[in-house]
Every structure is written in structure tokens, then in C-alpha cells.
PLY file of the C-alpha trace (Angstrom):
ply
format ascii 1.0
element vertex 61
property float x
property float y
property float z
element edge 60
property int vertex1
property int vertex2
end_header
18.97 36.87 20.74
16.56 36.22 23.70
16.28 38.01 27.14
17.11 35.36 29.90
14.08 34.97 32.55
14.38 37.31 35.24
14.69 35.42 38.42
11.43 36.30 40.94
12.23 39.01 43.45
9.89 39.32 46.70
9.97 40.45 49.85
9.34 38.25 53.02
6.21 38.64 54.48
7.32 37.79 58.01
11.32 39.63 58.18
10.66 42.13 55.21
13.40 41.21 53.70
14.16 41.00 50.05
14.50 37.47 48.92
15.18 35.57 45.77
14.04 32.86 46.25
10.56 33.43 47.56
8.82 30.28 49.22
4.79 30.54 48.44
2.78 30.52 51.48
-0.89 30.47 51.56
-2.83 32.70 54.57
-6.00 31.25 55.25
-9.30 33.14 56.05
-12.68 31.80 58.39
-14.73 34.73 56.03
-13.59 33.76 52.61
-10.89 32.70 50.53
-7.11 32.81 51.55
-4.39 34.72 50.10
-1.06 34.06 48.76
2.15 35.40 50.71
5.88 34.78 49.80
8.40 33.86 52.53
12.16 33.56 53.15
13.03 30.20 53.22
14.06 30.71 56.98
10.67 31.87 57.48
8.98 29.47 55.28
9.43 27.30 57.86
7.28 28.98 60.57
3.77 28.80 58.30
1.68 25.65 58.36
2.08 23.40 55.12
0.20 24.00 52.21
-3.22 20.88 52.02
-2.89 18.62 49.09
-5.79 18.43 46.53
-6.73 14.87 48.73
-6.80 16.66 52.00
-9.23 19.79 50.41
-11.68 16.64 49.13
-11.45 14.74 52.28
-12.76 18.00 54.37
-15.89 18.09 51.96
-17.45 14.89 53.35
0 1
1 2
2 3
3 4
4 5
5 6
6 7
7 8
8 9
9 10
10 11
11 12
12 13
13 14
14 15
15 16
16 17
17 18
18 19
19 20
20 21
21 22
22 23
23 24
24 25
25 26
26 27
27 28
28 29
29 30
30 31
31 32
32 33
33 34
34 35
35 36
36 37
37 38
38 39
39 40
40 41
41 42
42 43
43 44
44 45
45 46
46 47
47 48
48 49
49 50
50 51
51 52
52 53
53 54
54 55
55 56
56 57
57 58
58 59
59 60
């Protein structure tokens, strides 16, 4: 008998609420890399999207 997947629990980085179903939200930084954040999906809403893998390549020229 298996153990069903437990379901990711995190807390909004924004509200500080507990949420289950965290949206993934990245923080960028001018000094280094960026971090990862989770979000409410009301929240979610108020960080900038996420760059596609073409948009990363694009800013190298």
C-alpha cells in the first residue's frame, strides 16, 4: 500500500497566509542571482511574470 503525495503547503510571501496551492514567484536581484518565493494565487497576481528561456537569450546580445 503506498502513501498518497502530500499536497505542497506554503505560506504567501506577500499576505502570510497559508496556502495550498502556492504560485512560484521569482524575486530578482541587481547583485546576483534571484530567489524563489511562493504566492497566493490572489497575490500571484501582483509580481511581474516569470521571462521565458527566449527572453533570458535575447537579453545576452
Amino acid at each position: 500500500m503506498s502513501t498518497p503525495a502530500r499536497k505542497p503547503v506554503r505560506m504567501c510571501v506577500r499576505c502570510d497566509r497559508i496556502t495550498k496551492e502556492p504560485v512560484v514567484c521569482e524575486v530578482h536581484s541587481a547583485s546576483g542571482p534571484g530567489f524563489t518565493v511562493y504566492a497566493c494565487t490572489a497575490c500571484a497576481r501582483l509580481f511581474p511574470p516569470l521571462p521565458g528561456a527566449l527572453d533570458l537569450r535575447d537579453g545576452e546580445r
